[in-house]
C-alpha positions, 0 to 999 in steps of 0.5 A: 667898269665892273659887270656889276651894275652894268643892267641896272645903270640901263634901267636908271639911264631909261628910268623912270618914265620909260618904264610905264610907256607902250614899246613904241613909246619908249624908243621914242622917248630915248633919243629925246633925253639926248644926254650920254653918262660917262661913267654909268657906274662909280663903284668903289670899295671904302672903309669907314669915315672916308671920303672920297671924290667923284666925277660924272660927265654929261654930254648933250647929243641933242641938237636942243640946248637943256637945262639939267638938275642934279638929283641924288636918290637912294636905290632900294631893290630891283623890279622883276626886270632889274630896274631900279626901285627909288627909295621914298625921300627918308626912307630907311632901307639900310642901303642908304648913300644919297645922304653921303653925297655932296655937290657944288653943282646944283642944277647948269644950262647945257649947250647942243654938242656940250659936256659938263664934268659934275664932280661929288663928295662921298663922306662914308659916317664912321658908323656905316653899316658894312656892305653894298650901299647904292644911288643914282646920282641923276641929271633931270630936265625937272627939279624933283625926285622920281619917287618910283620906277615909272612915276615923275615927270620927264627923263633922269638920266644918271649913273649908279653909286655902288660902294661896297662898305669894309667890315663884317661882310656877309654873302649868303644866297640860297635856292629858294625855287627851281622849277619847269613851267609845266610837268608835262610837256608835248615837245623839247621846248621847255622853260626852267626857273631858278629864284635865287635868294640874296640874304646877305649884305652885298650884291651877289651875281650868279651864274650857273649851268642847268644839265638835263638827263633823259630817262636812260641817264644820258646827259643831253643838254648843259644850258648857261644861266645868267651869263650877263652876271645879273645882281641879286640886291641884298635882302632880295630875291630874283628869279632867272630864267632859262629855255631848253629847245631840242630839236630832236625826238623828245620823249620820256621822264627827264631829270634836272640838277641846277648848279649856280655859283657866287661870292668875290671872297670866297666861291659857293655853289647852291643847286637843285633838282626838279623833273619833267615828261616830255610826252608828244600827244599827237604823235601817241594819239595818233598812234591810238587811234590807229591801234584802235582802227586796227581792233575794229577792222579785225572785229569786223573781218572776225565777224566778216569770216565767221559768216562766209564759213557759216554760209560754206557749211550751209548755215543759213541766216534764219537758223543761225540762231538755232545752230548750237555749232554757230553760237559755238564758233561765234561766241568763242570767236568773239570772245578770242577777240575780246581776250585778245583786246583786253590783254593789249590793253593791259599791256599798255596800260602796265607799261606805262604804269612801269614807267611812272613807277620807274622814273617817277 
């Protein structure tokens, strides 16, 4: 089996049902269906007005005897968790397959511990459209289609169809969005978003490298994305997620380049840049307040000094006011101090300015 439909043959083996029930539910409900798929995935590369012949085997690992009907349906995309979406009974969606799809079993019992080889026709029209076409080629305890993902009655447990139809094949992917989740964060632990759009005719998968620069330009971390070769259904886009943890002391302005390949005939590269802050709060916090601590002692032992000079010169509280040598030293005491004050805060306020400015 390819990489391919490896994801989505999951989903439809769990679908439709699972997907609406709570956690707990749904590892309940699996070992229930009881049934295993071999293969989960038939795909195949045809050209026009051929037909070829397929097999499915289903094996009863309950301990309960079933009944089972064979159901065929058209996928149409992928949830945000790359679950199948199930096409409407005649809808168009121009992957169509389940109309190619012929079989002699229509529904068998099947015994505990049995299996059952199901085999089916695929007759591709002469005027199939070229590109990916898909469906899944289900086994249901309920003669009915799943009109949805977590719509129906039951469990479809099945395997996908994926024929890849010869002609003018387009593969055709863009960046639509790469981003963090924040600007700002307080610490290394920051998430990456990579939306990539498929705009041509067959399934692309990419896969790609997030290389994160600090403000010195030292490259400090290389992380993976999409290494389970996820596919992007054409005519859609999926969004790829990525996490960066660094378990060091993060700080500053960092710069981003995401690289992503795909293509089988022929190898393309999509990128895009974005930036985030990493600015620990607590830590600068802290280290205000104690610098605000340090302003107000030294006001305070400013002050502290000026009056046991005072009191050495014989300077008493009731003249104090009166004393032009006093106000003198006082003020031009404290107005030292406020200089001093003013100008630090200057400083900082110019440095982290020449930061943003800078790195910005």
């Amino acid at each position: 089996m390819t990489n391919h439909f490896k994801g989505l043959a999951l989903s439809v083996i769990l679908s439709p049902l699972f997907l609406l029930l709570p956690a707990p539910l749904v590892y309940a409900q699996v070992p229930t269906a009881g049934l295993q798929i071999k293969p989960a995935v038939v795909e195949d590369n045809v050209v026009p007005g051929q037909t070829q012949e397929y097999s499915v085997t289903v094996t009863n690992i309950s301990d309960a005897p079933k009944t089972l009907y064979v159901l065929v349906q058209d996928i149409k995309g992928l949830d945000n968790d790359g679950g199948p979406i199930f096409a409407q009974p005649g809808e168009k969606t121009g992957f169509e397959l389940s109309s190619w799809i012929t079989s002699s079993v229509a529904s068998f019992d099947l015994p505990a511990g049995g299996s059952k080889t199901v085999p089916f026709t695929v007759a591709v029209p002469a005027n199939a459209s070229p590109g990916s076409h898909f469906a899944a080629f289900l086994f249901s305890d309920k003669a009915v289609q799943p009109q949805a993902n977590g719509t129906g009655v039951g469990f479809n447990v099945g395997a996908i169809v994926s024929l890849k139809i010869a002609g003018d094949i387009t593969e055709l992917a863009s960046l639509r969005e790469f981003s963090t989740g924040k600007l700002i964060y307080p610490s290394g632990n920051v998430d990456f978003a990579a939306k990539i759009q498929n705009s041509g005719n067959v399934l692309v998968q990419p896969t790609g490298v997030i290389q994160i620069t600090n403000m010195f330009g030292k490259q400090v971390a290389n992380i993976a994305v999409n290494q389970t070769l996820a596919s992007v259904f054409p005519g859609s886009d999926r969004t790829f997620a990525a996490n960066w943890t660094d378990t060091g002391f993060a700080f500053g302005r960092y710069e981003v380049v995401g690289s992503f390949v795909y293509g089988d005939t022929e190898r393309k590269t999509i990128s895009g840049t974005t930036s985030f802050w990493v600015l620990p709060l607590v830590p600068i916090g802290i280290v205000l307040g104690i610098f605000l601590i340090l302003v107000v002692g030294a006001y305070v032992l400013m002050k502290s000094y000026i009056r046991r000079k005072l009191r050495q010169m014989g300077v008493t509280t009731a003249s104090r006011a009166d004393t032009a040598m006093y106000q003198r030293k006082y003020q031009k005491s404290g107005s030292r101090l406020i200089i001093v004050t003013l100008v630090v805060i200057l400083v900082c306020i110019v440095f982290l300015m020449a930061l943003f400015l800078l790195f910005a």
